[in-house]
KEVEX-631147 format. One record per residue (C-alpha): y, x, z; residue number from 1; residue in three letters. Coordinates in steps of 0.001 Angstrom, whole numbers, plus 500000, padded with zeros to 6 digits. Each point is the difference from the previous one (the first is absolute). Example, Ala and Ser with C-alpha at 12.3 -4.5 7.8 and 13.67 -1.06 7.14 Angstrom:
<rec v="495500" u="512300" w="507800" k="1" r="ala"/>
<rec v="503440" u="501370" w="499340" k="2" r="ser"/>
! end
This chain:
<rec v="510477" u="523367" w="503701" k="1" r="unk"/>
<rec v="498621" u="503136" w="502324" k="2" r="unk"/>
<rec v="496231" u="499144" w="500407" k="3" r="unk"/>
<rec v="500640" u="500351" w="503957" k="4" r="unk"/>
<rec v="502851" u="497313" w="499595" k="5" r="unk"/>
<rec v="497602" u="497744" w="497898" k="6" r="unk"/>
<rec v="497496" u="500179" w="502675" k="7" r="unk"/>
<rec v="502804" u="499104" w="502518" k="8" r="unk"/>
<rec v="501137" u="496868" w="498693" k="9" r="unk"/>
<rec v="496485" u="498847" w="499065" k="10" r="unk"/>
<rec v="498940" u="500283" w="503092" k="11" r="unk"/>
<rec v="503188" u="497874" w="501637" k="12" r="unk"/>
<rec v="499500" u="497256" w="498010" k="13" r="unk"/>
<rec v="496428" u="499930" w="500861" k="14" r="unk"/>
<rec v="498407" u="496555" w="501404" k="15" r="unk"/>
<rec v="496500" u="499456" w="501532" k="16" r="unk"/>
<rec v="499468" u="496017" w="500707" k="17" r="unk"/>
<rec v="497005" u="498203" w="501659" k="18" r="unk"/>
<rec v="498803" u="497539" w="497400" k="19" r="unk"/>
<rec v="497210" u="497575" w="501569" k="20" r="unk"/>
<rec v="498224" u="501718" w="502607" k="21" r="unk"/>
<rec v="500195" u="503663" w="499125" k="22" r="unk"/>
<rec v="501349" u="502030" w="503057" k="23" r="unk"/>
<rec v="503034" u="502566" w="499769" k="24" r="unk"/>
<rec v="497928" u="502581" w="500965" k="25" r="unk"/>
<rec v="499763" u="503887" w="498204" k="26" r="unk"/>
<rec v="498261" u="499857" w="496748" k="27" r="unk"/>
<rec v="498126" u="503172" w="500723" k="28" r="unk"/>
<rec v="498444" u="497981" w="503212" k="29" r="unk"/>
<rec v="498505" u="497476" w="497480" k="30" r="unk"/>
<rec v="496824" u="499310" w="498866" k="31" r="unk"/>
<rec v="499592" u="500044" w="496491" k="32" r="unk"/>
<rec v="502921" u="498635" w="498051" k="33" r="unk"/>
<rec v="500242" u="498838" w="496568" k="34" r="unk"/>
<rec v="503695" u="500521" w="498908" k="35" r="unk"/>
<rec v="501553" u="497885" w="497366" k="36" r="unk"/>
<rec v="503393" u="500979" w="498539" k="37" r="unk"/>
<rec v="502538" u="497807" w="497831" k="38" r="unk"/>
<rec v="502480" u="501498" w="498485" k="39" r="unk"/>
<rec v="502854" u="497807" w="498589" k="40" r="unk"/>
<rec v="503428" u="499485" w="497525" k="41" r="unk"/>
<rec v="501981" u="497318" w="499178" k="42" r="unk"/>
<rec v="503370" u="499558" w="498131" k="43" r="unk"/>
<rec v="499482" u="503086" w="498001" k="44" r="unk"/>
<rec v="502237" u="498171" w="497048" k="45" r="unk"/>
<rec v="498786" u="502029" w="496973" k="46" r="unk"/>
<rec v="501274" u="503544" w="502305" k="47" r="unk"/>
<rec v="497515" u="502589" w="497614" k="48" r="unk"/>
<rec v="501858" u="503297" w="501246" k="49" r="unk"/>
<rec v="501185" u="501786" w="502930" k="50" r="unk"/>
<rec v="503748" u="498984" w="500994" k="51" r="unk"/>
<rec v="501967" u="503243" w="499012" k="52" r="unk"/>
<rec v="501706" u="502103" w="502414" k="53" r="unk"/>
<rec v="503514" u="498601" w="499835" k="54" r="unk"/>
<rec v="498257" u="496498" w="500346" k="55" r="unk"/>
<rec v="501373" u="499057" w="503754" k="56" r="unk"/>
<rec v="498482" u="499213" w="502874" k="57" r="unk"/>
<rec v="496425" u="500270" w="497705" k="58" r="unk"/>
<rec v="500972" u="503487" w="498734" k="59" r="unk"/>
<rec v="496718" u="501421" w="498812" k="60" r="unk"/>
<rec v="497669" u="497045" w="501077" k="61" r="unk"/>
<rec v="497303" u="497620" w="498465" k="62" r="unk"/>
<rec v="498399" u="500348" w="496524" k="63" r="unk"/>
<rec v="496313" u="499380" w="498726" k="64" r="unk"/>
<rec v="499021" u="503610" w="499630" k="65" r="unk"/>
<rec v="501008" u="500646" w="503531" k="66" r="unk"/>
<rec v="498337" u="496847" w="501438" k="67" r="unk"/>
<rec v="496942" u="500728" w="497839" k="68" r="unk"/>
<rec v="499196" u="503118" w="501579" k="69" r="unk"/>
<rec v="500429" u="498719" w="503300" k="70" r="unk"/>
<rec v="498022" u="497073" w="499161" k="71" r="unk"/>
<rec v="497260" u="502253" w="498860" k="72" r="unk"/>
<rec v="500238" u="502795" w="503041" k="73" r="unk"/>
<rec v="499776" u="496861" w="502635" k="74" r="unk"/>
<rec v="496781" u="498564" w="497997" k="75" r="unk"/>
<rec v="498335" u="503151" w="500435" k="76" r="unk"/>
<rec v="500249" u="500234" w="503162" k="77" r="unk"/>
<rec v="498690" u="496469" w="500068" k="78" r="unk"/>
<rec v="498518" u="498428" w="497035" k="79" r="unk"/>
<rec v="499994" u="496587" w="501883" k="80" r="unk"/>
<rec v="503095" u="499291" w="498663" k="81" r="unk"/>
<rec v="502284" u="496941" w="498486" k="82" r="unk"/>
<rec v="503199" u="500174" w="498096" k="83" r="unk"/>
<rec v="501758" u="496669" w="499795" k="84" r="unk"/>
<rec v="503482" u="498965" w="498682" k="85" r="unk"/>
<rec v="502079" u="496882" w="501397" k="86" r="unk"/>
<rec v="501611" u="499484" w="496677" k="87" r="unk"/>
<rec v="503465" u="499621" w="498437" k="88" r="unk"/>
<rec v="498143" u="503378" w="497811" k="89" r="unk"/>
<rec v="502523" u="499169" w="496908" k="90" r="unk"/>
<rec v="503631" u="500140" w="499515" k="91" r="unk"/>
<rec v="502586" u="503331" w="500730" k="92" r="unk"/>
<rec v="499813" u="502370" w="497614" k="93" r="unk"/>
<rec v="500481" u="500715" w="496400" k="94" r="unk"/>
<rec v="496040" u="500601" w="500167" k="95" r="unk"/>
<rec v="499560" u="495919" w="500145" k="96" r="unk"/>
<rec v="502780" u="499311" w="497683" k="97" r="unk"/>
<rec v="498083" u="502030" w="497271" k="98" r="unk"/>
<rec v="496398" u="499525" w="500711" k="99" r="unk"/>
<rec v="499909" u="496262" w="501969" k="100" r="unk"/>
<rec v="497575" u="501345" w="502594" k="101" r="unk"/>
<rec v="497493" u="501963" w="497998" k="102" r="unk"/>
<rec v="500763" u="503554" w="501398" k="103" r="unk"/>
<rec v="500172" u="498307" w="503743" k="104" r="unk"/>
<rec v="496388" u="498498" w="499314" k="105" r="unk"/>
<rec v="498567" u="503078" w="498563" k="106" r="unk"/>
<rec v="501120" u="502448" w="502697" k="107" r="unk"/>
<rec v="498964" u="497564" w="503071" k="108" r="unk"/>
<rec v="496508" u="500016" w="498102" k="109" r="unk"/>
<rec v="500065" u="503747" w="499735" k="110" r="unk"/>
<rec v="500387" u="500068" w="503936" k="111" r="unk"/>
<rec v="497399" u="497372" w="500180" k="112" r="unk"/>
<rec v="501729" u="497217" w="502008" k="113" r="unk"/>
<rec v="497433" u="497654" w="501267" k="114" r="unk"/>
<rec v="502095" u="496569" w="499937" k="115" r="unk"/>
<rec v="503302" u="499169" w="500028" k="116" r="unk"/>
<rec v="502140" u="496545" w="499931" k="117" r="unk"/>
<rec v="502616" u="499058" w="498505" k="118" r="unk"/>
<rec v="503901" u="499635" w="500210" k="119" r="unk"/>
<rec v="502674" u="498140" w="498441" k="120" r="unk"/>
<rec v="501593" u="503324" w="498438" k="121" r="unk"/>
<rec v="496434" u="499515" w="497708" k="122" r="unk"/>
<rec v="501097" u="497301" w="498757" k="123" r="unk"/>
<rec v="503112" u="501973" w="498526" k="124" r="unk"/>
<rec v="498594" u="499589" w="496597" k="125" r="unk"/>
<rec v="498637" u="496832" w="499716" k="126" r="unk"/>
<rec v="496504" u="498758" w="500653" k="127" r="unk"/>
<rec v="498743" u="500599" w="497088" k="128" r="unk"/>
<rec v="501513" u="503613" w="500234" k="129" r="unk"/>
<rec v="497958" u="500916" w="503212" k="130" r="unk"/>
<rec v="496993" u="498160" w="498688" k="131" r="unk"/>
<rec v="500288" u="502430" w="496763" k="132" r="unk"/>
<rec v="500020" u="503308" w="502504" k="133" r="unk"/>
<rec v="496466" u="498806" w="502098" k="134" r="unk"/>
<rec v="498519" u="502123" w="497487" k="135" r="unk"/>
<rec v="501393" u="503263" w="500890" k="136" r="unk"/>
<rec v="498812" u="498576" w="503935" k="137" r="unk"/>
<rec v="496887" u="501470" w="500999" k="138" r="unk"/>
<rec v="500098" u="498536" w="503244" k="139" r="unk"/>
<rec v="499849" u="496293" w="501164" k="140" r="unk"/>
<rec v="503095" u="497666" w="500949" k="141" r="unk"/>
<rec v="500148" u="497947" w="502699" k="142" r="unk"/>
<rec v="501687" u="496760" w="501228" k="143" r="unk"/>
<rec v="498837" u="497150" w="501977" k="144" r="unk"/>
<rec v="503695" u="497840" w="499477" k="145" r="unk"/>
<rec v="500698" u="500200" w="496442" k="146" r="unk"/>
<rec v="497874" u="497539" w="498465" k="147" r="unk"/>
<rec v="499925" u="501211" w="495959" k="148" r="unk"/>
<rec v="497354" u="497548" w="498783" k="149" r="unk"/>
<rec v="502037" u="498370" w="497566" k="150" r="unk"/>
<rec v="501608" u="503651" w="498939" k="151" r="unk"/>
<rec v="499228" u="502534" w="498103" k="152" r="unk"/>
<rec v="498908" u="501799" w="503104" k="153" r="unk"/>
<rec v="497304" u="498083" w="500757" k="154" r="unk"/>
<rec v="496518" u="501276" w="501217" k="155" r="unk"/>
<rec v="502011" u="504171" w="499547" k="156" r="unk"/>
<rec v="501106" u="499556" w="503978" k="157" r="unk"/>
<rec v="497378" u="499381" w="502578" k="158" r="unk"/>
<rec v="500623" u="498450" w="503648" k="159" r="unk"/>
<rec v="498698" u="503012" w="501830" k="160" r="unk"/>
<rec v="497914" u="502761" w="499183" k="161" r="unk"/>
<rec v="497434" u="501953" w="502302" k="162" r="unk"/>
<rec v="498606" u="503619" w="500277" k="163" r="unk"/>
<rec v="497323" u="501719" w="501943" k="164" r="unk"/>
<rec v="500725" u="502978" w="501548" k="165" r="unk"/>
<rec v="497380" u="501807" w="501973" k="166" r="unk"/>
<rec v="498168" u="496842" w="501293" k="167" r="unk"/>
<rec v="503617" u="498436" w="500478" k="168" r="unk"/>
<rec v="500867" u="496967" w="498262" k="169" r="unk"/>
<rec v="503596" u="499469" w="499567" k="170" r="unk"/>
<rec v="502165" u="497077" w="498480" k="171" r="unk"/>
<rec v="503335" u="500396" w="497877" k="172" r="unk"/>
<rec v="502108" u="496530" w="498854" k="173" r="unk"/>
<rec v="502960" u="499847" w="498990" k="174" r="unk"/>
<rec v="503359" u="497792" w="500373" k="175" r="unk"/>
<rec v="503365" u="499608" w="498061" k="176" r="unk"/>
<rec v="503132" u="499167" w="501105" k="177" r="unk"/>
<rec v="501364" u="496426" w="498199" k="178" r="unk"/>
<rec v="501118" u="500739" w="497049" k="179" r="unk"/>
<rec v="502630" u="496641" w="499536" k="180" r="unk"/>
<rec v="503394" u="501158" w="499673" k="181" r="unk"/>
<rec v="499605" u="503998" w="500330" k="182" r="unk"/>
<rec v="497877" u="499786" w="496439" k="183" r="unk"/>
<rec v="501414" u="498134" w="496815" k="184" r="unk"/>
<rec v="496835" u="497123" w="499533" k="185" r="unk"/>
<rec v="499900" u="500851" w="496377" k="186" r="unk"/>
<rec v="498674" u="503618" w="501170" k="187" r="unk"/>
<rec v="496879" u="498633" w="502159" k="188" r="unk"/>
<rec v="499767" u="496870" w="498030" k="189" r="unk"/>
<rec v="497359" u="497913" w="501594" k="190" r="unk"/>
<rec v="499203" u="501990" w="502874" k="191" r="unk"/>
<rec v="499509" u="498038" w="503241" k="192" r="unk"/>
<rec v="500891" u="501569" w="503370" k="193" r="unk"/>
<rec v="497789" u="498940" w="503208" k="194" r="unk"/>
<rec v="500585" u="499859" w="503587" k="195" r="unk"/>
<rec v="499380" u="503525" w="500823" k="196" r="unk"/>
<rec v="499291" u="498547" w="503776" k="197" r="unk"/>
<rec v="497500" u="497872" w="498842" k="198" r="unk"/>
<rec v="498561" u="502670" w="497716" k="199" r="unk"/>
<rec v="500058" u="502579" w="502250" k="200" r="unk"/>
<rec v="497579" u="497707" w="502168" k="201" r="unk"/>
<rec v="497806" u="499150" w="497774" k="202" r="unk"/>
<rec v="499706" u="503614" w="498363" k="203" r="unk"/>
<rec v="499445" u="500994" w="503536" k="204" r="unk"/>
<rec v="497285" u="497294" w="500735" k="205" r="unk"/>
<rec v="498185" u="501049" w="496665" k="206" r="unk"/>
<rec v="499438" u="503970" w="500756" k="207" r="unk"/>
<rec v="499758" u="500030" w="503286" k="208" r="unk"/>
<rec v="497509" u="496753" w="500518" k="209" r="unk"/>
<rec v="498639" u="500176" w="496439" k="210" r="unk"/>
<rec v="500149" u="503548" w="498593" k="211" r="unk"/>
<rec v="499417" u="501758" w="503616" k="212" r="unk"/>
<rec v="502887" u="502259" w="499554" k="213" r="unk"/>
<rec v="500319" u="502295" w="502617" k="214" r="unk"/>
<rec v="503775" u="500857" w="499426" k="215" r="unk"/>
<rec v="502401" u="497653" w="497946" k="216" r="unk"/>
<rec v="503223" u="501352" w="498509" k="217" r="unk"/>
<rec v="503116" u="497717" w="498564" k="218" r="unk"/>
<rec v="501532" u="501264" w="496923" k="219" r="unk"/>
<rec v="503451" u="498075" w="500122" k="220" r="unk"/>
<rec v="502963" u="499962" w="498170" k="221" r="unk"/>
<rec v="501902" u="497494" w="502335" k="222" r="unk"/>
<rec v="502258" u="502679" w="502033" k="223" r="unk"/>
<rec v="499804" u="501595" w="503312" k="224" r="unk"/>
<rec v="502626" u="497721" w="501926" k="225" r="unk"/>
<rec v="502697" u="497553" w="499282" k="226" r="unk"/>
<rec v="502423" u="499856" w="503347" k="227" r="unk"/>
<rec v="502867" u="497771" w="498598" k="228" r="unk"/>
<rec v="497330" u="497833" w="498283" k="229" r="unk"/>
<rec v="497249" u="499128" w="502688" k="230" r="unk"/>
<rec v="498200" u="497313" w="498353" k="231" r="unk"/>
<rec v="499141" u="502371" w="496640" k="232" r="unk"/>
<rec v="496120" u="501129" w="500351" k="233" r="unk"/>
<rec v="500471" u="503819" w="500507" k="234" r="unk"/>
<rec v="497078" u="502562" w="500848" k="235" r="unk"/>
<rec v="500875" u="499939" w="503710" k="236" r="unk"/>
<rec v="500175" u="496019" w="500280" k="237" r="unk"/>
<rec v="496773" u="499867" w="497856" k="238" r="unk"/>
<rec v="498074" u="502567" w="502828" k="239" r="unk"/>
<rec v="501223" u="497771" w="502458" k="240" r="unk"/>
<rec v="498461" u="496547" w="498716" k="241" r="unk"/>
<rec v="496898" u="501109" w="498376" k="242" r="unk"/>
<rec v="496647" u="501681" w="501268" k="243" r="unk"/>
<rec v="497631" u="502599" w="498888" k="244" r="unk"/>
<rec v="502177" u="502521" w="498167" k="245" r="unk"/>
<rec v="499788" u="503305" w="501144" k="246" r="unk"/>
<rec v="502748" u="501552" w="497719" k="247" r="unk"/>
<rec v="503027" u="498621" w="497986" k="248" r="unk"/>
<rec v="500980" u="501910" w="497384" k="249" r="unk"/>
<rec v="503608" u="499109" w="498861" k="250" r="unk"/>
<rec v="502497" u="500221" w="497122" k="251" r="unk"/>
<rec v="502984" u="498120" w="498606" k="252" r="unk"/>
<rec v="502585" u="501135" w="502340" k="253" r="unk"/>
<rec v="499993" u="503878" w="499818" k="254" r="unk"/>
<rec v="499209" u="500532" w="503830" k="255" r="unk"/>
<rec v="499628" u="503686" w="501316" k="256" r="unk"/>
<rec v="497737" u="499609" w="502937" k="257" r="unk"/>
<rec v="499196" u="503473" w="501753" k="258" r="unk"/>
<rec v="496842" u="498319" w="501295" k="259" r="unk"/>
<rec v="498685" u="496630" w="499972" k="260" r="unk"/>
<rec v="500892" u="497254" w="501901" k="261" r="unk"/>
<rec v="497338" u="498587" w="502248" k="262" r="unk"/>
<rec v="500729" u="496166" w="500409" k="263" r="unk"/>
<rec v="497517" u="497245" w="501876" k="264" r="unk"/>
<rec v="498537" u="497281" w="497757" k="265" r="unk"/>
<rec v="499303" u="496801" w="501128" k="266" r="unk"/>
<rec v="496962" u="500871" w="501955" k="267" r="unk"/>
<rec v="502134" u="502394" w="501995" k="268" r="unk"/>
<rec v="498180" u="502551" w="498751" k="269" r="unk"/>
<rec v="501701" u="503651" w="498690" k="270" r="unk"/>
<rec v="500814" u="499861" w="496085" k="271" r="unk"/>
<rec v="501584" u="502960" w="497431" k="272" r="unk"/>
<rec v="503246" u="499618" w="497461" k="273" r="unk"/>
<rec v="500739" u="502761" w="498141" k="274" r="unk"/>
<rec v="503035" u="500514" w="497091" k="275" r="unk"/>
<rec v="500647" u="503142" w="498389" k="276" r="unk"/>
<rec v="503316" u="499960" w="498108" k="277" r="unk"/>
<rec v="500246" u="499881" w="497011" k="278" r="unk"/>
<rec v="500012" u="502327" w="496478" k="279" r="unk"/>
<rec v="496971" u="501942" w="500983" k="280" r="unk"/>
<rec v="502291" u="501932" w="502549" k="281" r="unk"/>
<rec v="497206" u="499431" w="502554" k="282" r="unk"/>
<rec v="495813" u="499706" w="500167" k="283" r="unk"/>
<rec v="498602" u="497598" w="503064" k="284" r="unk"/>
<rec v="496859" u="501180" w="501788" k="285" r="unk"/>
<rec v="498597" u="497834" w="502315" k="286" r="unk"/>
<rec v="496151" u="501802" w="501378" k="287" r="unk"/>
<rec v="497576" u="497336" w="501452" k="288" r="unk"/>
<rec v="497166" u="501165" w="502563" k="289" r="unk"/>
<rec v="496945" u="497818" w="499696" k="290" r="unk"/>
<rec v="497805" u="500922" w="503489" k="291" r="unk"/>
<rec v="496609" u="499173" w="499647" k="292" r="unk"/>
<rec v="500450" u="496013" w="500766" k="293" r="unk"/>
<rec v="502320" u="500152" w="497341" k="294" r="unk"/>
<rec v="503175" u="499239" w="502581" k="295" r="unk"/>
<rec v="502562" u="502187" w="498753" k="296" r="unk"/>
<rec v="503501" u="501685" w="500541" k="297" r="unk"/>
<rec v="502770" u="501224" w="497696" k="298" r="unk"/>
<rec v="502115" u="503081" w="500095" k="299" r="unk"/>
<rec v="502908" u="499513" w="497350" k="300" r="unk"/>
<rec v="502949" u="501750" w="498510" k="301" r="unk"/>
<rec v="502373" u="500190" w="497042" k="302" r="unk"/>
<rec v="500025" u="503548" w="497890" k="303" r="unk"/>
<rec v="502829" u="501100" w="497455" k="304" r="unk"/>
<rec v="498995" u="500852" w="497098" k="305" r="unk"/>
! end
């Protein structure tokens, strides 16, 4: 793509939201601002190279070499940065077939991803066959729904996880979509699956009341939107009946969102839900402006890699 074209279609799918009490005025007009930016992939399903150019529609597109050097030319320009992954990471190429997740693990460490959660494509090769990969894994997994105490799994996933950026605390958890009849039971074994209402909630009540988190991000694997099936939890339906996320981050159902989709929660109050595809064809970037009360605002788009 022509650099000028790039810039063009970047710049359409551009969104700038009011989140709290942060006005939509000109950055530039601001006091100081400390800027936060997550970047974000989900459903990458084992996708280690480039689609080739006869490939479609994704002629040319995705791959980790490409993502890692945009990965590493947006953290220099600002090194308060997250990289977080909404799961379903396994299962799609020959790659997984051969290696069970140990070249997927290894390269998401080599770009340093800060947390992600997980999917029921990870599940592809048993528990015990993602539990034998969390080696390769040198970042933290997260999920609030899946109880694995009485698996393998237990005490290798954590509830949430929280960072420090530039005086800015911010909160990650994760949830999974129920695993019952899309995953054999002989695959997660004992694994229980939560309300992810309920756990939203009461991950919400914990960094916000307890750890003082100044932004709080869902990692979620339950899908962006189910029309013909209104009483499934999706991303949207779980914005709309919980509080005090700023930003869902979504998987599971391969959504291409140009931007995200601002929602109101339950307070009424202005919320984010982002998707990005699937196979690595796309990188989220959602940037957060702290002012100096900490109320903040978000300007977000999708990039193709």
């Amino acid at each position: 793509m022509k650099r000028r074209d790039f810039i063009q279609q970047v710049s359409a799918t551009t969104a700038v939201v009011t989140i709290g009490g942060f006005g939509l005025q000109s950055f530039s007009t601001l006091p100081k601002t400390t800027k936060i930016t997550i970047l974000h992939t989900n459903d990458v399903h084992s996708h280690i190279d480039a689609f080739g150019p006869d490939d479609g529609r994704n002629a040319n597109k995705g791959g980790v070499a490409r993502r890692a050097a945009l990965i590493e030319s947006i953290r220099n320009e600002n090194p308060n940065t997250l990289l977080l992954d909404a799961g379903d990471i396994f299962q799609g190429t020959p790659y997984f077939n051969y290696y069970g997740g140990e070249l997927e693990f290894k390269l998401m460490s080599k770009l340093k991803y800060d947390a992600a959660t997980i999917g029921n494509h990870d599940f592809d090769n048993g528990i015990d066959g993602l539990y034998a990969q969390l080696p390769h894994a040198e970042f933290q997994f997260i999920s609030s729904n899946y109880d694995f105490s009485n698996t393998i799994m237990d005490t290798h996933v954590k509830p949430y996880k929280t960072f420090i950026k530039e005086g800015i605390k911010i909160g990650v958890f994760g949830l999974g979509i129920e695993l019952d009849g899309l995953v054999d039971p002989a695959m997660y074994n004992e694994t229980k699956y939560l309300d992810p209402v309920e756990m939203a909630q009461e991950m919400t009540h914990i960094l916000k009341t307890n750890e003082k988190c100044d932004l709080v991000i869902c990692l979620s694997h339950l899908g962006y939107d189910y029309k013909t099936n209104p009483n499934k939890i999706s991303d949207l339906k779980l914005a709309a009946l919980t509080k005090d996320i700023d930003l869902i981050i979504g998987g599971h159902t391969h959504t291409f969102l140009p931007k995200p989709t601002v929602i109101k929660n339950i307070e009424n109050k202005n919320m984010l839900v982002n998707q990005v595809g699937c196979y690595g064809i796309n990188l989220g970037k959602i940037d957060f402006y702290f002012d100096a009360n900490k109320d903040k605002s978000a300007n977000g788009t999708s990039i193709i890699v």
